[in-house]
N, C-alpha and C positions, 0 to 999 in steps of 0.2 A: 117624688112630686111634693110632700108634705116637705122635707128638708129644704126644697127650692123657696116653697111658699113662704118658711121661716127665716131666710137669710133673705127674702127682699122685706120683710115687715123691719128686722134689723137691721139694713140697708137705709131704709124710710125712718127708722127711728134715728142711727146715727147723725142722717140730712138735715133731718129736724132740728138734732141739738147743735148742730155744729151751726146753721143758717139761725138759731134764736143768741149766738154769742158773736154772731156779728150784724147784728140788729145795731143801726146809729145809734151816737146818746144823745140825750135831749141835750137843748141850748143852754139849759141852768147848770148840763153838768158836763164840765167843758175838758177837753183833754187835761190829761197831764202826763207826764213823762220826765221826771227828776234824776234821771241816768243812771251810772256809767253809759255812754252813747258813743259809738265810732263815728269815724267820717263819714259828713251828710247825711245823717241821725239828729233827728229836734230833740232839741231840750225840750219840752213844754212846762210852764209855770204858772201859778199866779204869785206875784207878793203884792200884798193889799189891794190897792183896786186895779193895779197892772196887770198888763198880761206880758209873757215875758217868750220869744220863741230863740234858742241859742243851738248853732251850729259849730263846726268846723272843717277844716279841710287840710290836710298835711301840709307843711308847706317845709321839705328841707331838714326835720327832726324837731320841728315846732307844730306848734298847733295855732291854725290862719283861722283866728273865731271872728263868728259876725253874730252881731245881737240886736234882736228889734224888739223895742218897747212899745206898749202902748197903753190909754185906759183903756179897760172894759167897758166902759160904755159909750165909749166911740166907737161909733157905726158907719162914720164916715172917715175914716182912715187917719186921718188930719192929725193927731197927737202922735204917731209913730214917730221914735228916733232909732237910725240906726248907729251903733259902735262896731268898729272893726278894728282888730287888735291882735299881736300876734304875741304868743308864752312862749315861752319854752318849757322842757318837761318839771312837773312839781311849780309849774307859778300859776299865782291865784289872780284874777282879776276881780274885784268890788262894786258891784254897782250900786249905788245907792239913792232913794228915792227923796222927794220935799216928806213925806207923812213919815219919815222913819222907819220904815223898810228897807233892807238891803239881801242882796245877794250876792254869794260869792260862787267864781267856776272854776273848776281848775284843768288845769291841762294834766293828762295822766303822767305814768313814771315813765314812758317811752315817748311821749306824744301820741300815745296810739289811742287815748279816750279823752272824753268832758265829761267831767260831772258838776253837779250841782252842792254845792257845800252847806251846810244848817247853819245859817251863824241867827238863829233869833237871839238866845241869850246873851251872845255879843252885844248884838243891837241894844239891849233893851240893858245891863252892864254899861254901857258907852252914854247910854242918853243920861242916864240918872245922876250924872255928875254938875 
C-alpha cells in the first residue's frame, strides 16, 4: 500500500513538471526555431523588426521553399510578403531587408533539410564599404 501511495505522488510530480514546460510563452517572447527543419517544419525567426516564418516541401530532389515576412508590429497582417522559390540541394537563398538585415536559407545536402544560415558579419563586412 505505502509503495502505491509513493508511485502516484511520482506520477503527480512527473504531471506536474512535464505540464509546467508546456506552459505558453508570453507575447514579448516570441518563438524561434533557426533549424536544421525537415519538410513542413517552420523556420521561425526575427531579423531586426521582422518576423520571418520559412518552410518547405520536397519537390523532385529540390527544396519547394515559401517565406513570409512581416513587421512585428503589425497586428493587422497588412505588411506580410510572401517568396516561393525552389534550390536545389547546397543552394542558399538571401533575403534581405531596407534596415540592413539579412538572412540567408539553405536547402540541405539531399534536399532533405532548411536551415537558417548566420550571415551578420557578412552584413555588417558589406555595409561598411
Amino acid at each position: 500500500m505505502f509503495t502505491l501511495f509513493k508511485l502516484n505522488y511520482v506520477g503527480l510530480g512527473f504531471l506536474l513538471a512535464l505540464s509546467a514546460l508546456s506552459l505558453p510563452a508570453r507575447a514579448d517572447n516570441l518563438a524561434q526555431n533557426l533549424g536544421p527543419v525537415g519538410p513542413h517544419e517552420p523556420i521561425l525567426a526575427t531579423v531586426g523588426n521582422k518576423r520571418v516564418i520559412a518552410f518547405y516541401e520536397p519537390r523532385s530532389g529540390q527544396c519547394g521553399m515559401h517565406v513570409v515576412v512581416w513587421n512585428s508590429s503589425d497586428n493587422s497582417g497588412t505588411s506580410a510578403a510572401r517568396v516561393r522559390v525552389s534550390l536545389d540541394p547546397r543552394q542558399v537563398v538571401h533575403i534581405d531587408s531596407a534596415d540592413n538585415k539579412s538572412i540567408d536559407l539553405r536547402c540541405g545536402d539531399h534536399a532533405d533539410t532548411l536551415s537558417l544560415i548566420e550571415t551578420g558579419a557578412l552584413v555588417t563586412a558589406t555595409s561598411a564599404r
